[in-house]
N, C-alpha and C positions, 0 to 999 in steps of 0.2 A: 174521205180523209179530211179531217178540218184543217183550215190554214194554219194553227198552232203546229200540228204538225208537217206538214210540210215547210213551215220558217225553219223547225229544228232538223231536218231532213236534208236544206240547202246550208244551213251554217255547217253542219256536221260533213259534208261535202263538197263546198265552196271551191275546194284547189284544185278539186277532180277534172279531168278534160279528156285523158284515156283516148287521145289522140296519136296513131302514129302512120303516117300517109303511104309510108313506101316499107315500112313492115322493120323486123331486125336485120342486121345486118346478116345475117347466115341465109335470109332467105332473100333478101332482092337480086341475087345473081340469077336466081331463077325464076321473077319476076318481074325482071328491070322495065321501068316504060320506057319507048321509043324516044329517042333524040326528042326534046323541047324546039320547036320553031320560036323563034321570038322575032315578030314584025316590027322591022326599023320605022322610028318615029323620028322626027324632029325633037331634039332636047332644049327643052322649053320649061317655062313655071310652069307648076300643077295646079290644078283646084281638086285634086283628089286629098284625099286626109294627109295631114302629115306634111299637105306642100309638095312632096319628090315627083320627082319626074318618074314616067310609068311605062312599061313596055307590053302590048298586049304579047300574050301566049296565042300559039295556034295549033301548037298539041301538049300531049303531054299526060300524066298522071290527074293533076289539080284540075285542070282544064275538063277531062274527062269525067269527072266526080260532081261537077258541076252541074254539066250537061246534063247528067243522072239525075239530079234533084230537078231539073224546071220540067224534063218529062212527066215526074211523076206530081208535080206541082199541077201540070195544064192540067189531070187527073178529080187533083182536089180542091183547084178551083171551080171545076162545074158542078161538084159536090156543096161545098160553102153557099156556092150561088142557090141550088135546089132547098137546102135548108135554112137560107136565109129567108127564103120564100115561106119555109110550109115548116115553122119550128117545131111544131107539134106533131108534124107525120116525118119528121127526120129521125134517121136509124142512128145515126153517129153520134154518140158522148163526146168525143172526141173533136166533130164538127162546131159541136155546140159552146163546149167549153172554148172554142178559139173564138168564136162568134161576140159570146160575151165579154171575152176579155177587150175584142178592136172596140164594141160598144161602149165599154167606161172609156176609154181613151178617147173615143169620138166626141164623148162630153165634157172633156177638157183641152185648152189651146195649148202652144207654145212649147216650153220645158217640161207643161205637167201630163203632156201627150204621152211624151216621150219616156218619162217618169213613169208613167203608168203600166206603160208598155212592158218597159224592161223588171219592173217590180214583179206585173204578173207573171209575165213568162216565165221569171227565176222560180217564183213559189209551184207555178205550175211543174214543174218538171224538177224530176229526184237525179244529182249526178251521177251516171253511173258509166263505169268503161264498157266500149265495143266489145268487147273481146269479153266481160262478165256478160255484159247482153245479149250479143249476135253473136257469138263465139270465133268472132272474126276481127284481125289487129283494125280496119279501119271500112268502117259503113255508114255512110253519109244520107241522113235520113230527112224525109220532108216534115211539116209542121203538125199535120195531123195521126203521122206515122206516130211520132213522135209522141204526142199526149196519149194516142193509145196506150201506148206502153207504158207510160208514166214518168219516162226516167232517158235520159242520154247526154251528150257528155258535150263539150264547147260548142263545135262549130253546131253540133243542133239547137241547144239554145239560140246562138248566131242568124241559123237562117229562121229559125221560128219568129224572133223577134223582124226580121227583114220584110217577111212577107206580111206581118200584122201589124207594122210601121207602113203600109204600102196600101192596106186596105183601111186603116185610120186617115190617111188621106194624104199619106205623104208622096211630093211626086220624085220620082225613081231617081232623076238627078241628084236627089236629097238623101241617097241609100245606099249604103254598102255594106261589104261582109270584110272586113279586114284580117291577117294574119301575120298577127305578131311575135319577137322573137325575147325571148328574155334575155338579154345579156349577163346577169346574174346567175342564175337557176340551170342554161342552157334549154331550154323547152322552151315550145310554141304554143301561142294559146290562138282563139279564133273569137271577133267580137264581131258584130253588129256598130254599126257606125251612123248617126243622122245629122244631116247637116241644118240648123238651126239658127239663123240672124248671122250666117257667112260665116259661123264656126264649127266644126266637126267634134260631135260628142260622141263618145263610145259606152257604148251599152254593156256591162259583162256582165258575165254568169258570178261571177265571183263578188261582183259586189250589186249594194243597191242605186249607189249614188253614181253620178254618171260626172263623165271628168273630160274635159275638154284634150284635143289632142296636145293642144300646144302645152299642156300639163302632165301629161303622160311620162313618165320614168323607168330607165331601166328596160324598154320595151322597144326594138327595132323594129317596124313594119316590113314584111316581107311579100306580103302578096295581098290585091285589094280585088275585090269580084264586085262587079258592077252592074245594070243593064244590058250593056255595050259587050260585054266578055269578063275575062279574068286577067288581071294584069300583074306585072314582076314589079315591083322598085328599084329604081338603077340605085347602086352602091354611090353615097354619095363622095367618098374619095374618090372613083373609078371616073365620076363625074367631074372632078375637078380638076383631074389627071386632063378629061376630052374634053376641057375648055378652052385648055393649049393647044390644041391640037385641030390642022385643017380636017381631019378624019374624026371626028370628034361621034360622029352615031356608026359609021362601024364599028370604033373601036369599045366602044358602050353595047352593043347588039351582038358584037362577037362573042364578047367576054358574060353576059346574060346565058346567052345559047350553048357555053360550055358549062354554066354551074346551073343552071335551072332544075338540072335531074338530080342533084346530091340532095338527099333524104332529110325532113323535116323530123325533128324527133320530140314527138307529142306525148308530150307524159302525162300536166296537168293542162 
């Protein structure tokens, strides 16, 4: 398929995200995930995107889907590695085309890495919902899963872009997957995040141009996935409440551990 058509492939589904984590509501009574832990931290400035202060998860739904993707990552990365050796005896289309995309990025520095990155991933990949794909409300897929099929929905662009931001040479401190909350629209979207001369730029599927956070609108971050684990955003009224307060990280850790579980609702 020539790039013409996949640029009209991604503009004709730019808003698509077909994300919904914890399912409709008629059905998470009977898939509910177990109580969220959330590990009390000291409430401190952040260097995560967005500035907020972060609480790691240590179970949970999100947490779990996670985990899922770096299994099936250690998978394809000894795969990448084999064909990055022997491109002509590699079986993978799908290999290849990831291959080439870190390569132009490795040819260029700074913003236009990162540029490159997010441009081709978006043309690479057609949006399309879990549920038209996998016939499942939410299937969290790796990067070369991914180009196989040609087509999937936020957070895989997201981690797509993560992991070929990571083999372009960026180091992991410099990488996230964030998950944002629209305050307008009521839906979550899921970006890729790179941190560039101490400021965090997000990468979307929805657009080409990348926008720094401190620019960012109408979009609450809700959850940021890292090296390190997968981490919440304390509510930052919640936080300003446990400023006055001698109790100030129970009462931030307790109040996390009771809404953690209430359902993301991923449309676009």
């Amino acid at each position: 398929m020539g790039l013409s058509v996949y640029a009209r492939a991604w503009r004709a589904g730019m808003v698509a995200c077909g994300l919904a984590w914890f399912g409709p509501a008629g059905l998470r009574a009977e898939t509910a995930d177990p109580p969220v832990m959330v590990a009390p931290v000291e409430v401190q400035p952040s260097a995560e995107p967005f500035g907020l202060a972060t609480f790691f998860l240590t179970s949970g739904g999100l947490l779990d889907r996670w985990l899922g993707v770096q299994r099936r990552l250690d998978d394809e990365m000894v795969q990448l590695a084999l064909c990055e050796g022997d491109r002509d005896g590699c079986a993978s289309q799908a290999a290849l085309k990831f291959l080439d995309i870190v390569d132009a990025a490795r040819q260029r520095d700074g913003r236009a890495r990162l540029g490159e990155i997010n441009r081709a991933i978006n043309l690479a990949i057609r949006p399309i919902s879990d549920v038209a794909q996998h016939g499942l409300i939410d299937v969290w897929t790796s990067p070369l899963a991914t180009l196989a099929r040609g087509g999937g929905d936020c957070e895989d662009y997201a981690i797509a872009k993560f992991v070929a931001l990571r083999r372009a040479g960026l180091a992991p401190d410099d990488l996230r997957i964030v998950v944002l909350h629209d305050t307008i629209s009521g839906e979550d979207h899921a970006v890729a995040a790179a941190r560039l001369d101490g400021r965090w730029l997000m990468l979307d599927n929805r657009r080409m141009a990348m926008v720094a956070d401190a620019d960012v609108r109408n979009l609450r971050p809700r959850f940021v996935i890292g090296q390190h684990g997968v981490m919440r955003y304390a509510d930052s009224s919640l936080l300003a409440e446990a400023s006055n307060r001698t109790s100030a990280v129970s009462l931030v850790t307790s109040s996390l551990a009771a809404s953690a579980n209430q359902p993301l609702e991923f449309v676009n």
